[in-house]
N, C-alpha and C positions, 0 to 999 in steps of 0.2 A: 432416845428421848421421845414420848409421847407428845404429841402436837395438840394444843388446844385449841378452843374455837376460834381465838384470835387467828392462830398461826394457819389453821385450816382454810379460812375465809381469803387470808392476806395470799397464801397460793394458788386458791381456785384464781381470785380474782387475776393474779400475774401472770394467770394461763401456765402454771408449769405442775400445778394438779390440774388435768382437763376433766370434768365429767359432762357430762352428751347426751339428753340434753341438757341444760343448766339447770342446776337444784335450785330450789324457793329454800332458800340458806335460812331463811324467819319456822319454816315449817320443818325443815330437815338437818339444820345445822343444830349441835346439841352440845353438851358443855365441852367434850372433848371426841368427835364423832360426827360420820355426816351419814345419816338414813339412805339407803336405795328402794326403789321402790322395784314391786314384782312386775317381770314382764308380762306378754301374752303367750309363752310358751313355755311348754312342759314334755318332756320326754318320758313315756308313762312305760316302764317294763312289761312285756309280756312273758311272762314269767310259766304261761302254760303253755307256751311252744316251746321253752327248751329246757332237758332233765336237770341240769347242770352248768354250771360255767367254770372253767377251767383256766385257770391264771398264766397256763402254759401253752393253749389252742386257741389263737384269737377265732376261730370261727364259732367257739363257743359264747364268746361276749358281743362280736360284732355284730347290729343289725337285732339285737335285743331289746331294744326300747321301739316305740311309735310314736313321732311327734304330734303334738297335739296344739293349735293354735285357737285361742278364746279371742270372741269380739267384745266389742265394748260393752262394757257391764255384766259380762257372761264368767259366771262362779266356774272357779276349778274346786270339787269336790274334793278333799282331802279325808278319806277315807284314816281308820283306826289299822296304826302297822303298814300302810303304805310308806313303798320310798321312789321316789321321782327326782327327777332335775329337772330346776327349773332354771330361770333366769333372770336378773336384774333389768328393769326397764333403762338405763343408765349405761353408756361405754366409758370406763374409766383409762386415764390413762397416767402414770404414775412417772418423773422424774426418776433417774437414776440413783439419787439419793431418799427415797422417800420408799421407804414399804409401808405395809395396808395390814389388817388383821381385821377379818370380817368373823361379826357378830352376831347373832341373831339377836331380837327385842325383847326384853322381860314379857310385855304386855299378851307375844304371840306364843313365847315360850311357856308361859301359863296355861295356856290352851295347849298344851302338848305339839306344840310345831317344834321341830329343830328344823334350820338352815341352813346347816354344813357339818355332814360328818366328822370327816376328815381333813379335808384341804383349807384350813383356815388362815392360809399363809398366803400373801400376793405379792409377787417381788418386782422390787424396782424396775421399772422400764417397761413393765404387764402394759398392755394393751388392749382392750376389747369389754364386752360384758361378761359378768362374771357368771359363772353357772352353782346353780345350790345345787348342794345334795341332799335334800328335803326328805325328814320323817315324819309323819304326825302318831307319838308314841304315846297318844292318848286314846281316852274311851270311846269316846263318839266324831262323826263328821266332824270336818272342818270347814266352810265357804270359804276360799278366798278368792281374792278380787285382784285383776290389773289394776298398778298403781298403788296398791296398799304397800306402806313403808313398812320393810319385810325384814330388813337388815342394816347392819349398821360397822362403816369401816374406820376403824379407830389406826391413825396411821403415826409412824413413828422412824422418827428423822435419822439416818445411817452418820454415823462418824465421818466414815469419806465415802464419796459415790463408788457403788459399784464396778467392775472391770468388768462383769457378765452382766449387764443388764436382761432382761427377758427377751426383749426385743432384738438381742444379740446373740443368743442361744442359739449354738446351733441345735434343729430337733426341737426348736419349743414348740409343743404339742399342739396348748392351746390360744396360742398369739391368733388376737385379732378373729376371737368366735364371736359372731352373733346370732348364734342358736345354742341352744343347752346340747352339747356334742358327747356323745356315750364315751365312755375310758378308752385312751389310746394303748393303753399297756403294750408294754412290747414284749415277746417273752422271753426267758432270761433275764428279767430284773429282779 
């Protein structure tokens, strides 16, 4: 079941959705959805230091990207055909019965931003900020800014809590990141 704004607000507040810092629920709570805003970090690929990446040689993906930290009011260029990770200004953390479905924003999706390729999925017990897999598959630049509400997690209530929560996983990759962290792949998956 999709959780509305009622039922989103009645959880933060009961502390058993945590997010970190506390959303302005008047500015970021939406009919069924609660905005995150972008952090100050991005993991930018340098993509001309290596021929290739191989899904099978971690030394071919590890150590691929360069972290990049923006100060206050300092634009990340979002260049036409770039893809980066970035990260949610926000640590969420999620009940064992509660998963998450992160969304990007009509308003930035317009402007050709996407906010997650692939991983749109947050399972119950997740811990930490979330990391985008940001494209901008538009024509021209993009500015964006720390703090601009980038995305949006639409969460939806499990029949019965989970037995694997995130937080209980053994090998959960990305439990408790607070930096946009490159692919753990392991090979053989």
């Amino acid at each position: 079941m999709t959780l509305s704004d009622k039922d989103i607000q009645e959880l933060i507040e009961s502390n058993k959705i945590q997010i970190t810092p506390e959303p302005n629920l008047e500015k970021q709570l939406g009919s069924a959805s609660l905005d995150l805003r972008l952090g100050y970090e991005f993991n930018i690929f340098e993509h001309r230091k290596k021929p290739f990446i191989d899904t099978r040689d971690p030394e071919t993906f590890n150590n691929s990207t360069r972290l990049i930290t923006l100060k206050e009011d300092e634009p990340f260029v979002f260049h036409p055909n770039e893809f980066v990770l970035g990260i949610t200004l926000e640590e969420v953390f999620l009940p064992d019965n509660i998963t998450a479905r992160i969304d990007g924003r009509s308003s930035l999706g317009r402007l050709g931003i996407v906010v997650h390729s692939t991983a749109g999925h947050i399972d119950p017990g997740f811990k930490g900020k979330i990391v985008l897999e940001m494209e901008n598959i538009g024509m021209i630049p993009v500015l964006l800014y720390p703090g601009t509400r980038i995305c949006q997690l639409v969460f939806h209530e499990l029949k019965s809590p989970t037995t694997k929560p995130y937080y209980k996983k053994e090998g959960a990759k990305y439990s408790s990141q607070e930096h946009p962290q490159e692919s753990r792949l392991e090979t053989g998956e």
